[in-house]
N, C-alpha and C positions, 0 to 999 in steps of 0.2 A: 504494500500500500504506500508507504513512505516512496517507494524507489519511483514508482507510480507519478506522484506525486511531483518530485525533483524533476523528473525526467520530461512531465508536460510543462512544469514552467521554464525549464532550460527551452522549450522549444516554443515558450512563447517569447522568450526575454530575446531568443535570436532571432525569430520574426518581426521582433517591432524594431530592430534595429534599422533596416532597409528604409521603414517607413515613416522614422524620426527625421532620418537623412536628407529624405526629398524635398528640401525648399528651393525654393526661384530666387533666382539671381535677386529683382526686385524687391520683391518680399524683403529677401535679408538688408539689402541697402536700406528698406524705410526702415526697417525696427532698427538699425544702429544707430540714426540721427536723431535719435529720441534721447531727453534726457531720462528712461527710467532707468537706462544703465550705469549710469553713474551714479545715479542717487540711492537705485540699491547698492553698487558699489561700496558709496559710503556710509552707508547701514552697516553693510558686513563689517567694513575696517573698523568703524567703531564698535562692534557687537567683539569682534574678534581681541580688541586691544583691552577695553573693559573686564573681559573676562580675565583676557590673560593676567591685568595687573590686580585682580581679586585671588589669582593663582601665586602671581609672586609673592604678595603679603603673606597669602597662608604659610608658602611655605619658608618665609624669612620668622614668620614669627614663630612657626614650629621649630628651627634652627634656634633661635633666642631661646626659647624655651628647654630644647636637649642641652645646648650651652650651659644655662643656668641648672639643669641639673648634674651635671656629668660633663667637666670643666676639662678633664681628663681627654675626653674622646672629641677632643678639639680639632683635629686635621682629617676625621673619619666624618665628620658632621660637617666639615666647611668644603669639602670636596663634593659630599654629596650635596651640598648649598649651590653651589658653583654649577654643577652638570643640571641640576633642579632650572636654576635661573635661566640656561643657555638652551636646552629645551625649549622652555613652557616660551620666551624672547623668539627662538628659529622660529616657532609655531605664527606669531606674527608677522615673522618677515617672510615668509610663503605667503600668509593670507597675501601681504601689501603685495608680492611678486605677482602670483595669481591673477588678482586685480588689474593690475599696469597690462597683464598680457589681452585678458578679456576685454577690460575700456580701451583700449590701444589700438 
């Protein structure tokens, strides 16, 4: 039943690919002089950056906090600080990348 299952949606996910595809030259040239693409655009950037800097606080302030308890394990907590920050940061600069290619 399951296999069933998989098996009709793979072949519906690969038939609507064809029919996603097919737009007119036209068509595509008026929906890009429109401003909804930028302005969702900048929904996303700012939806993406928001978040992200609600993710950095957490986790500098979870860093402050193993700090203060275990003063000791200072270079095992600031590295994982550091990989934390430069993640959750690349995660933003893809969105911004992303963006620049799609509005572009």
């Amino acid at each position: 039943m399951r296999k069933t299952f998989f098996m009709i949606l793979s072949m519906l996910a690969l038939t609507a690919m064809p029919a996603l595809a097919q737009a007119d030259a036209a068509g595509a040239a008026a929906a890009s002089k429109g401003w909804a693409l930028p302005i969702a655009a900048a929904f996303g950037m700012a939806f993406a950056v928001g978040l992200a800097a609600l993710g950095q606080g957490r986790v500098a302030g979870s860093a402050c906090e193993s700090l203060a308890r275990n003063p000791a394990a200072r270079p095992g907590i600031q590295l994982a600080l550091i990989l934390g920050l430069a993640f959750i940061e690349s995660l933003v600069l893809f969105t911004l990348v992303i963006i620049f290619v799609k509005v572009a």
